[in-house]
N, C-alpha and C positions, 0 to 999 in steps of 0.2 A: 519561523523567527530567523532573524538577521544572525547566523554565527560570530562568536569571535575567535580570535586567534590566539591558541595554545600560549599558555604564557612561559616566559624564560626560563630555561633549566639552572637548577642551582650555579653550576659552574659557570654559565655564561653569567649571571646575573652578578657573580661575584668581580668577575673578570673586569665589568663594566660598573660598577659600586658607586663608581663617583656620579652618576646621575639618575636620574629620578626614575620610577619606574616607565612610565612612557616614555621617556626620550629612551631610554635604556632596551627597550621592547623596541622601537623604530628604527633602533640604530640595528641592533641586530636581525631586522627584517631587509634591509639595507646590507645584508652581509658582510655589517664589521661587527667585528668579535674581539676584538682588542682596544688597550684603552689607548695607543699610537695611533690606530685607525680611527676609533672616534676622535681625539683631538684633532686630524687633518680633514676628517670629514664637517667638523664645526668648524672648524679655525682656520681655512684653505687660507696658505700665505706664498703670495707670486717668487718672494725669495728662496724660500724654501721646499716647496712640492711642486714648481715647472719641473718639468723633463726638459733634458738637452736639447735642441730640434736636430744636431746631429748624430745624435741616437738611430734616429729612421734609415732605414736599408734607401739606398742609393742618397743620400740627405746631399751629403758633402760633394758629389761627382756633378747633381742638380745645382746647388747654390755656386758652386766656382761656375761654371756654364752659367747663368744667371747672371752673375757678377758679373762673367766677361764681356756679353753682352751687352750688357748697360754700358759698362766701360767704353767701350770701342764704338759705342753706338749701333751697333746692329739695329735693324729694324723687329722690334717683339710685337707677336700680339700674344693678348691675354684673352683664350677663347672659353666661357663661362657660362655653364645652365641659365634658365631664364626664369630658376624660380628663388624663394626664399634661402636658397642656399648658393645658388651662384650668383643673384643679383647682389650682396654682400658683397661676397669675394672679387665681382669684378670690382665694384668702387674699394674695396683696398688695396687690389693688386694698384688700381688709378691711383689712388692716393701716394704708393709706397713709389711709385715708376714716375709719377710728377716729380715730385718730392727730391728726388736723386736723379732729374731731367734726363732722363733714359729718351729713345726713340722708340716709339710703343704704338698701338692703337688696341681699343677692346674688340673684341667683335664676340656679341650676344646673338644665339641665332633664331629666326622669328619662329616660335611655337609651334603655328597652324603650319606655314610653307615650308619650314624644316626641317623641325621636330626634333626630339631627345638628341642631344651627341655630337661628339665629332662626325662633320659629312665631309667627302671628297670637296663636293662642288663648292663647299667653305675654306676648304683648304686650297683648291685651284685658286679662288678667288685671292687669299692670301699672299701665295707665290707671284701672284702678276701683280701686285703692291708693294713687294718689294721685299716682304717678311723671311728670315731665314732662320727665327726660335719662336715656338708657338710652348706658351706656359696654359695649360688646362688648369681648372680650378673646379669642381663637381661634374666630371664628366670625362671620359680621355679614355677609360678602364677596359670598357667592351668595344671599341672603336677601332680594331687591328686593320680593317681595308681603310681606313681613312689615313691612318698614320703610317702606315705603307707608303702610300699613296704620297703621304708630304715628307718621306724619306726619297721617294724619288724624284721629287720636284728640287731637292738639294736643301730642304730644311730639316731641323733636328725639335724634338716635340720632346718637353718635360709636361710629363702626367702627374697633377694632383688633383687625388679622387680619395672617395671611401667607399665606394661601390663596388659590389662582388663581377671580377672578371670571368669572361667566358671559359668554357672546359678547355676551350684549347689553349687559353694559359695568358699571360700578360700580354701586350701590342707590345710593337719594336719601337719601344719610343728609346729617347736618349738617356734617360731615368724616368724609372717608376717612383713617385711615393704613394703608396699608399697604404699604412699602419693595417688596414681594415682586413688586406685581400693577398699578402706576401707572404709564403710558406717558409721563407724565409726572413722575415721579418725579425728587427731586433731594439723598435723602439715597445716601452714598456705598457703604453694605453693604444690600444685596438680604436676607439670607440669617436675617433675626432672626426667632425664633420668636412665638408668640404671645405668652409671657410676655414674653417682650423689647421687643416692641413697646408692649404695656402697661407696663412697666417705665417707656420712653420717655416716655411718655405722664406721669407722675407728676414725671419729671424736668423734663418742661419745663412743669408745671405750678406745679411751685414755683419756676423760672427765674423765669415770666411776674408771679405773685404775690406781692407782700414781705411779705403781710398771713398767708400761708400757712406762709414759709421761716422768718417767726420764728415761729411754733409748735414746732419742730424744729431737733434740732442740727445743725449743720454736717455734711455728710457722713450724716446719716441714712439715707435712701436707700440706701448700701451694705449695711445689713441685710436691706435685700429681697432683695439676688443671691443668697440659699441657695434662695429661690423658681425664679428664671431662671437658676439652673445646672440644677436640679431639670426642669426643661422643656425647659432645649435639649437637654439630656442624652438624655432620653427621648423627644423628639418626631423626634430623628434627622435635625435641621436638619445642614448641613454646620460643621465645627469647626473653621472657618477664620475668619481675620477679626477681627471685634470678637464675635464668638460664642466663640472662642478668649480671648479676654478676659475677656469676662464668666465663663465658666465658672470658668477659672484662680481670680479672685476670687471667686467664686460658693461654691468649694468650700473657700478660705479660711472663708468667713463660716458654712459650716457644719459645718466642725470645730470653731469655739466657739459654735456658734449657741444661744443659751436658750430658741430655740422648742420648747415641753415636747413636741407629737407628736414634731417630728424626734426627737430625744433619747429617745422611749419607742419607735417605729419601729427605730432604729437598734437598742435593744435586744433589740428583741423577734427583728431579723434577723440578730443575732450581728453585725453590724457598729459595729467601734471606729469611733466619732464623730469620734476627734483624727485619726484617719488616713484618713477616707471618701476615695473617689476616681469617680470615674467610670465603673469597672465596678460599684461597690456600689451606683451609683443606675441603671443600666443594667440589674442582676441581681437585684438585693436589695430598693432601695425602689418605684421606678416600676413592678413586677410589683403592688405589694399596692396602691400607691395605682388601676394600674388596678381591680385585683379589684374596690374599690369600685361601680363602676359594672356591672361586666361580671356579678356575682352578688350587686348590691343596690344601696345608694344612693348614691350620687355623695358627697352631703355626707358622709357621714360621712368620706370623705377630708379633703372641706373643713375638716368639723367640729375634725377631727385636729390640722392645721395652725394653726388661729387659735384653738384651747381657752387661755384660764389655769389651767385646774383639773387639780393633777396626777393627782387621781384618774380625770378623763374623759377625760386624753390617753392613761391606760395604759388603761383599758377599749375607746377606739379602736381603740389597736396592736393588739392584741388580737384586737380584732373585725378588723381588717382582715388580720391572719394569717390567723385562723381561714375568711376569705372566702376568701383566696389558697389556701390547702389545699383547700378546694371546688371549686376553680377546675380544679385539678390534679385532683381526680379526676375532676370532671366533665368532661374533657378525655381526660380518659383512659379513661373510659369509651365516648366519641365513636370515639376511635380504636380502640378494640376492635371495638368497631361496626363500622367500615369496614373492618376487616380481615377480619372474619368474612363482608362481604358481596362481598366479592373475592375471596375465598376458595371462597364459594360458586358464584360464575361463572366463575370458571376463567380462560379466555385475557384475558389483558393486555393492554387496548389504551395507543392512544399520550400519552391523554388520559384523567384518571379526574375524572368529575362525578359526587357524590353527594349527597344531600341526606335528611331526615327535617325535618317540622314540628319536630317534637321537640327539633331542636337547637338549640343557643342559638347565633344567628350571632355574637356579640362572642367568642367562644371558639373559633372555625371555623380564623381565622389561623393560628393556637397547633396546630392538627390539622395543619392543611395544610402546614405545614412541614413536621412529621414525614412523613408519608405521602411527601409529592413527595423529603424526601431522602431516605428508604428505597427507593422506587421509580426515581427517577431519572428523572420525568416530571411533565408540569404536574396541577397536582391542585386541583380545584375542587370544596369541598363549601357547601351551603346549608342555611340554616333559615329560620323563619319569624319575623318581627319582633312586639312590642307590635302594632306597626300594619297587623300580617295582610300587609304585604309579603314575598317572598322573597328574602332575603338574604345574602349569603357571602362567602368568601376565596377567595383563589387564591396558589399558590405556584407560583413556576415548574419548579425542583427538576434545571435545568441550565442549557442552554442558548437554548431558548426565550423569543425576549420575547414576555412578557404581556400589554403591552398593544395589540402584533401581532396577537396572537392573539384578543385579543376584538373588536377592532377587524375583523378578518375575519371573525367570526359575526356583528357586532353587532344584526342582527335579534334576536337570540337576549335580549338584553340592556336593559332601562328606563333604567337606570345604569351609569356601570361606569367605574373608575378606577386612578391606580396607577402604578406604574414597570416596569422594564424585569423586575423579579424577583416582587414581590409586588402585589398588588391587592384591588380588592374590586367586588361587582358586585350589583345588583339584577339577576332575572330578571323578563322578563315571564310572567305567571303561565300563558299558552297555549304555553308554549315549555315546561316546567319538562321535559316526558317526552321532550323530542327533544335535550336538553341537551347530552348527552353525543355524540350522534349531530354536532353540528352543529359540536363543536368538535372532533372528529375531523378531519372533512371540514375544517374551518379551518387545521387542522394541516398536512395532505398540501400544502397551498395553499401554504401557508410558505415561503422561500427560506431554508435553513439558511444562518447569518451564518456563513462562514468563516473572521472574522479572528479571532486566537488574544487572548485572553480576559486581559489583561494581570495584571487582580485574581489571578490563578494564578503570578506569578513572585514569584521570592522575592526580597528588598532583598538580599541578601549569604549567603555560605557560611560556618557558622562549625563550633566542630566541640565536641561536650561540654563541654569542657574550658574552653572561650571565655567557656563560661553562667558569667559571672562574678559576682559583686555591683556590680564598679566597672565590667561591661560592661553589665550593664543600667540602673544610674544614668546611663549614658550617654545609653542607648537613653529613657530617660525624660525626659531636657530637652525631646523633643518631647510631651509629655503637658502637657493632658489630650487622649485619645485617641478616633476616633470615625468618623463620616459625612466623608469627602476628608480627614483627616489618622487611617489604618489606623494598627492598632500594628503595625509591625513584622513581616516573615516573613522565618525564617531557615529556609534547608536544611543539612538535616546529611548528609554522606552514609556510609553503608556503618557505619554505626554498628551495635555490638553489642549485644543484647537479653537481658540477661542474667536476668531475672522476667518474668514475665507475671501479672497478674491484675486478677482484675475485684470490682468495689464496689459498693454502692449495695444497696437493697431485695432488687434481682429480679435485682441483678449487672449491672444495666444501664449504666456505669461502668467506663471502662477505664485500667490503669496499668499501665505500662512503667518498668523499671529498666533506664537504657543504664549501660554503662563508661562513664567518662569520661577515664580513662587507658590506658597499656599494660598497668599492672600487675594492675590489677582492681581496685584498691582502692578509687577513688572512683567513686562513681556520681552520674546525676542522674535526675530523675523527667519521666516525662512520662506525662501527664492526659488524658484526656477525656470528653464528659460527653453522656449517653447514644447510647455509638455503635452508627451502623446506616450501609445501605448498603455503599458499598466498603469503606469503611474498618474496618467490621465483620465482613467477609469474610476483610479480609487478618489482620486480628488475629487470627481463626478458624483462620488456618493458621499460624499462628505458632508456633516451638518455641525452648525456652531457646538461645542462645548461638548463635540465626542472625543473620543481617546484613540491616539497614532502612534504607531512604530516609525523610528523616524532613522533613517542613516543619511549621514551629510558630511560633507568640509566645515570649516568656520574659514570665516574669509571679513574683513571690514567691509561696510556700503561706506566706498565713498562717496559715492551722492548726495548721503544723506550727513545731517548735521554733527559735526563732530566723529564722524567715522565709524560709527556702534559696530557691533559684533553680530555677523546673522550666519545664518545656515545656507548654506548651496544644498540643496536637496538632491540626493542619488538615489533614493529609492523611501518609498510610503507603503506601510500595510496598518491595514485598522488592528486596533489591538486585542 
């Protein structure tokens, strides 16, 4: 059975009195413990809980540099990741350097031919154009030969990142920001992404400048947060903090936001604009603006976000759907692949490494998910890069940590990074055939971690009938939801099953109709969305009007009429 989670000790529960018990249990799973801390963690107010942005170690040395530049008109460029965290940031840093008609250009570097980071031959390229302040925005941190490199070309490089610097210590840039990676640091949240940080950066630049602040109204700046909810969202920073702030506001400012892509985006992905939230840029937008890069050109994401022309923002949306559909089958042709070739070899080991040049490693992720939670085992597949490197994902697909695990081959390994569940890894190219062999043997090596896995317990028992509207407006004061602030899991228990069926193309889609009374009359829905594994086992023996243990979210279908209340289903055992 589904555990739950230890409930509040006296003194915490007291501390915390003014709210109900569930909120009062999620707030302190959440690790606020006080009722100051709960009021800013419901109540985040831009007045009140911003941080200074000249708070950040090198803040003020960065933004007067900045300022002066625009000033004088130096030639800037804004050099920017090409994913959901730097395509943002370039169209803010555009938006902020138009705006106050700086002398600028972006330069986003292509995926496959370039790859992660600042590169010399970006930065040669730069210098013979003319540029002599290069502003990083998700990227700059591990890039020391490069910023070297345009230290001796006679330009000066301001780094803003949130990415962990190499052992051998920060690049010689002209400032560092970055809150994430300073041993020195002395602004008070760690946890801003890279748009965030650029973000920063723009505010304390027109702090520093009065020659800038009156170019712009009052409060300007807050149009940017549809940018930097747009990136924390999707770069999967934690959603705590002043990142829980920002976003909150973030996603105000893109429910009316007049940026034509968002607005032609949102349409193209069935998503109402007044009502976006955090699963729609988690689900819907950050899938196609990655596409961009993953199955063509980065800009055109860029392009998307900073167009005036209604015409070129709908031919964007467009093109960037249409990439994302490529994406998906080209992913899904990968995964047919690998199943065909496990197929063919029969016994299942404990560790699946596979690989084809052919495959496009930025898509590898997106496989290796499926595969390891179909199989229930770590699963590392590679391809080959623009740059003839070998390169791939990993999922863990249980209990396994991953970066245990490569970290005990890592001969095996050029690169290799990541957290406890997913990663990614350069192989070295004399390893690539003993791949699989060696993380085997890293496997057996392992010490299986015993302690019981807390992400698996459920915040409260409730039952059908509970899934209210004014029980999940509840459950929603802690939204927006994400990285250390989970939505919500409820176990239902011994619940009856009154439909079964499945949706989608190939029927790979599953939905459940429980009672939600004694009498039969009312039901509710519960959803999920391409299931495999156990839980596609247990659905498999499922028959009308047996009894489930059920753990889920509550979430609205907005599809469906008037918005009802269903279940996202996490996990199924018969009862």
């Amino acid at each position: 059975m589904f555990p739950l989670h230890d409930p509040l000790v006296d003194t915490l529960r007291e501390e915390l009195r003014g709210y109900d018990d569930l909120t009062a249990s999620l707030l302190a799973r959440r690790g606020i413990t006080t009722r100051a801390e709960a009021e800013q963690f419901l109540n985040p107010s831009y007045e009140t809980h911003l941080h200074d942005p000249l708070l950040m170690t090198d803040m003020r040395k960065a933004a007067e540099r900045f300022a002066r530049a625009i000033v004088t008109k130096e030639k800037i460029a804004a050099w920017t990741d090409y994913d959901c965290d730097g395509i943002p940031a370039a169209a803010l840093l555009y938006d902020f350097l138009k705006k106050v008609d700086a002398n600028f250009e972006n330069y986003i570097p292509h995926r496959h031919n370039e790859g992660y980071g600042v590169s010399i031959p970006g930065i040669e390229k730069l210098a013979a154009n003319g540029v002599t302040l290069i502003v990083t925005a998700d990227s700059g941190i591990t890039d020391v030969a490069a910023i070297t490199r345009a230290n001796e070309l006679g330009m000066e490089v301001i780094v803003t990142d949130h990415h962990l610097p190499l052992e051998e210590g920060l690049p010689p840039a002209y400032a560092v920001l970055n809150p994430n990676a300073r041993a020195d640091e002395t602004y008070p949240f760690k946890s801003l992404c890279g748009t965030g940080v650029a973000w920063k950066l723009v505010c304390a630049t027109l702090a520093v400048e009065p020659t800038l602040r009156e170019k712009l109204p009052v409060g300007w700046e807050k149009w940017l947060l549809d940018m930097v909810a747009l990136a924390t969202v999707a770069d999967m920073v934690p959603l705590l903090g002043e990142n829980r702030l920002l976003v909150t506001y973030g996603l105000l400012v893109m429910r009316k936001s007049p940026r034509l892509g968002l607005q032609k985006l949102c349409r193209a992905t069935r998503v109402n604009q007044r009502f976006i939230n955090e699963t729609d840029i988690g689900f819907m937008i950050a899938p196609r603006v990655n596409a961009a890069s993953r199955m063509g050109e980065a800009r055109d994401a860029f392009q998307l976000f900073t167009t005036t022309s209604e015409t070129e923002a709908d031919e964007l949306a467009k093109k960037l759907e249409k990439l994302n559909r490529s994406r998906k089958a080209e992913a899904g042709a990968i995964t047919r692949a690998v199943h065909t070739r496990l197929k063919e070899r029969g016994d299942m080991r404990s560790v699946i490494a596979l690989g084809d040049p052919d495959w496009r490693p930025s898509l590898l992720g997106l496989v290796a998910n499926t595969i390891a939670d179909e199989f229930e085992r770590p699963v590392f597949l590679w391809g080959r890069e623009g740059n003839m490197s070998l390169k791939g994902s990993v999922r863990s697909g249980g209990d396994t940590h991953i970066l245990e695990l490569m970290r005990t081959s890592e001969n095996a390994f050029a690169q290799f990074g990541g957290h406890a569940k997913a990663g990614g890894f350069t192989v070295v190219d004399t390893e690539i055939f003993f791949l699989e062999d060696r993380l085997v043997e890293a496997y057996s090596k392992l010490v299986t971690n015993q302690t019981q896995d807390l992400s698996s317990h459920a915040d409260a028992e409730i039952t059908p009938a509970d899934a209210t509207v004014s029980f999940l407006k509840s459950v929603e004061r802690l939204a927006p939801f994400g990285m250390d602030n989970p939505k919500p899991v409820f176990l239902m228990r011994d619940v009856v099953v009154k439909e079964i069926s499945r949706f989608g193309k190939v029927g790979e889609h599953l939905k459940l109709k429980l009672l939600a009374d004694d009498h039969g009359w009312n039901t509710i829905d519960a959803v999920t969305f391409f299931t495999k594994g156990k839980m596609a086992r247990v659905a498999d023996a499922l028959a009308p009007n047996s009894s489930v243990n059920i753990l889920g979210h509550l979430e609205r279908d907005t599809f469906a009429k008037g918005s009802p209340v269903r279940i996202r289903l996490l996990d199924l055992r018969p009862a």
